[in-house]
N, C-alpha and C positions, 0 to 999 in steps of 0.2 A: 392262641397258640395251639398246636397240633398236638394230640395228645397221643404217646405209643405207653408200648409193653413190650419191655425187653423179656423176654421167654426164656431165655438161656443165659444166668449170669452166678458164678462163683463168688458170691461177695462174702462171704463167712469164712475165708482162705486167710492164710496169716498175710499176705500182699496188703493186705484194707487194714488189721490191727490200729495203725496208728492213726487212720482217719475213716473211719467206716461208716460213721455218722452223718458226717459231710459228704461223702459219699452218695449217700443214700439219699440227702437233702438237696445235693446237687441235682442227681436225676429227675428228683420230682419237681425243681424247678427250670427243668429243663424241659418240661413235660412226659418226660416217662412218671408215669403215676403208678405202674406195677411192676413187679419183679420177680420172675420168676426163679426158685432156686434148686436147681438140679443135686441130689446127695452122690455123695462117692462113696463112700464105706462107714464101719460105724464107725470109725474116727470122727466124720465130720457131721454125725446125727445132732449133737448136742449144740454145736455153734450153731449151724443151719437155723434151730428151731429155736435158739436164744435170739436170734437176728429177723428171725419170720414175726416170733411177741411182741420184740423190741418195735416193729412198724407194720402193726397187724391193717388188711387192708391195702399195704401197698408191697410188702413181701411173702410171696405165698412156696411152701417148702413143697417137693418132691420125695418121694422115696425108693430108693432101688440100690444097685451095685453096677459100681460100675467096671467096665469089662478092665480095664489094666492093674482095677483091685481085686480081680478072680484069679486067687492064688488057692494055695495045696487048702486052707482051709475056709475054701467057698459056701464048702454046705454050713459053716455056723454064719459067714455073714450073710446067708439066704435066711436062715431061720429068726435071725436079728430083724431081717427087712419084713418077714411076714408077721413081726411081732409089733414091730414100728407102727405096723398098717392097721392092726388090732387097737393100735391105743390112742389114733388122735385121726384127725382129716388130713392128707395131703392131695394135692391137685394134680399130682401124674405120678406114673410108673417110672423112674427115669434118675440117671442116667444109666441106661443099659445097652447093650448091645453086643460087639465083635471088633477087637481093635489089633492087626498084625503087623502093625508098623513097629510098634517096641518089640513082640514078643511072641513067639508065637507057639512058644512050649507047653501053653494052659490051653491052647482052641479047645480041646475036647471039654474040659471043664467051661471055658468059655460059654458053646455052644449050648451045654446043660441048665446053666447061670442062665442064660438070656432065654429059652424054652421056657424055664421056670416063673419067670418073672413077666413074661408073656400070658402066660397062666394067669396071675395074680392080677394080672392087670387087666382080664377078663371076669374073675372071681368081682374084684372090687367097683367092676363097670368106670376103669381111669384107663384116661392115657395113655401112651405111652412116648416115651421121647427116649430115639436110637441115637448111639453113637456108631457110626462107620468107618472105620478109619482100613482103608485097603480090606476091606471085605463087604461089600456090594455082593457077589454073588454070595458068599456065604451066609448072608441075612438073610436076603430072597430068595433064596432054599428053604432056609427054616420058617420063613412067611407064609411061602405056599401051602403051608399045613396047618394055614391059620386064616385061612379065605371065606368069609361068606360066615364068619363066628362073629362079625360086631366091632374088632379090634380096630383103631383107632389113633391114630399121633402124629408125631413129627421125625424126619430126617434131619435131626441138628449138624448145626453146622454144615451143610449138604454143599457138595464137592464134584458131583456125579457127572455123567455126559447128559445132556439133552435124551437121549434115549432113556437111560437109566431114572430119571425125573418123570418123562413120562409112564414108566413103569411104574413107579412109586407111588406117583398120583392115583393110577388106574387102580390102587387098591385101596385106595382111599386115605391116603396118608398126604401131608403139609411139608414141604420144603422150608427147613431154619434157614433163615440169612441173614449173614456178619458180616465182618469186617473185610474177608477175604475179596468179597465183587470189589472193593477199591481197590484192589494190587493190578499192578499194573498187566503182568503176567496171568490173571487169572481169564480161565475162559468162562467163569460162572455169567457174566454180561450175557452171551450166547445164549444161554439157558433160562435167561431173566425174560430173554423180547420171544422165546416162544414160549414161557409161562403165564397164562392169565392169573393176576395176582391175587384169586381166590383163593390161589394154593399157595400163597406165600403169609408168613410169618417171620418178624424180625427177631436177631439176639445179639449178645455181644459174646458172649464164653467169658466174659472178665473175669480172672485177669488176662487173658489173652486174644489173639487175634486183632490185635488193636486197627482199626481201620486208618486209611490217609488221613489226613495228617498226621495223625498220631502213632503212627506205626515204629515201634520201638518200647515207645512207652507202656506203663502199666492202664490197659484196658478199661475202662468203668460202663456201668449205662445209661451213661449219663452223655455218650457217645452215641447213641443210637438213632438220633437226629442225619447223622454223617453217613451211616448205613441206606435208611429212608433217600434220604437226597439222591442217591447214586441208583435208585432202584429206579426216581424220577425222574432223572435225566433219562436211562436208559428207554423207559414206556412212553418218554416225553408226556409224563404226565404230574398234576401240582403235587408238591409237599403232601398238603393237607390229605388229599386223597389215597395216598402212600398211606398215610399214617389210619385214617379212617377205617380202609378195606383190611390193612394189616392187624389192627387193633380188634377190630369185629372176628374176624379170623381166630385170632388169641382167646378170646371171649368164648367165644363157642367152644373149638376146642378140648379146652381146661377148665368150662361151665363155671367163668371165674363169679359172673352174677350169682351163680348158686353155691359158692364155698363159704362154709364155713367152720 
């Protein structure tokens, strides 16, 4: 059986509460064997890292802030994140970024939050994993003053044009991809047959983005097999090898061989 790593998954959310175990048990018999867990704020510091102990080895936590929780008081949950970073290992900066689709009365704080954490995740020599939600150019603004410093991650969930991908690559950063390339409407397909898939990395966002079939339902990744499939058809290339390049990919990355 082919083995992935879902990169991008919310399972410490109250959505999983009532089966999060089996959850967890399902993916890894599905062959997802890791699980990457991106933080939102210090709300979700404690579950995250109860749920990373709870299946150490197959879920590994992230720390950052994420941009729709950068509210009027961002600078204590900055200070919370660089304190997080001080007391234990996690495997990326993330989830951080610029999101204007709900809201766009915090950008300046936004853009300060994601500079910052940019910072930190050059201080700590990690990752980073971007969220982009309607602001592509406003990231890659604030990128360019980060060129040629070592910086390092992923575009989750990536939505972008073909151009936009290749820009992103060219700085050295990894394409996330979900559930979205199954929608029928989506042009990420496009984007997939001019991406060689050393730049691609698989996730699920669970509990969202749920891919076909399952689109409606509460997202797991234990889903991520459905993801893989749709990247293979598209390269016309096997399963196995989906999951292989994508998995290697992941590995590196997140130096998941070297966390601990």
């Amino acid at each position: 059986m082919p083995e992935y790593i879902d990169t991008h998954s919310h399972l410490y959310l109250p959505e999983f509460d009532a089966d999060r175990e089996v959850t967890v048990e399902t993916a890894i018999y599905r062959g997802v064997k890791r699980i990457l867990l991106p933080n939102i704020d210090s709300t979700s510091i404690d579950p995250m890292n109860r749920l990373a102990e709870q299946f150490p080895g197959v879920c590994y936590p992230m720390m950052g802030l994420h941009p729709t929780s950068v509210k009027d008081n961002y600078m204590e949950e900055l200070d919370r994140v660089e304190k997080e970073l001080s007391l234990r290992n996690y495997c990326a900066i993330g989830e951080i970024g610029i999101d204007l689709y709900w809201d766009k009365s915090h950008l300046k704080q936004q853009n300060i939050a994601f500079s910052a954490q940019l910072d930190l995740a050059l201080i700590h020599g990690l990752p980073v994993v971007i969220h982009a939600r309607e602001s592509f150019g406003e990231i890659l603004e604030i990128l360019n003053g980060y060129r040629n410093k070592g910086l390092r991650g992923v575009f989750h969930a990536f939505t972008g044009t073909a151009e936009i991908a290749l820009d992103v690559i060219s700085r050295g950063f990894l394409l996330g991809i979900g559930g979205i390339i199954t929608y029928k409407k989506s042009f990420l397909p496009d984007v997939i047959r001019e991406t060689d898939l050393s730049h691609i990395i698989l996730e699920t966002d669970s509990p969202y983005l749920t891919p076909v079939p399952f689109r409606g339902k509460r997202n797991e990744s234990s889903n991520i097999p459905y993801i893989a499939e749709a990247i293979g058809k598209i390269k016309d290339i096997t399963l196995e090898e989906v999951a292989r390049i994508t998995t290697a990919n992941a590995c590196n990355l997140f130096q998941l061989d070297h966390y601990a």
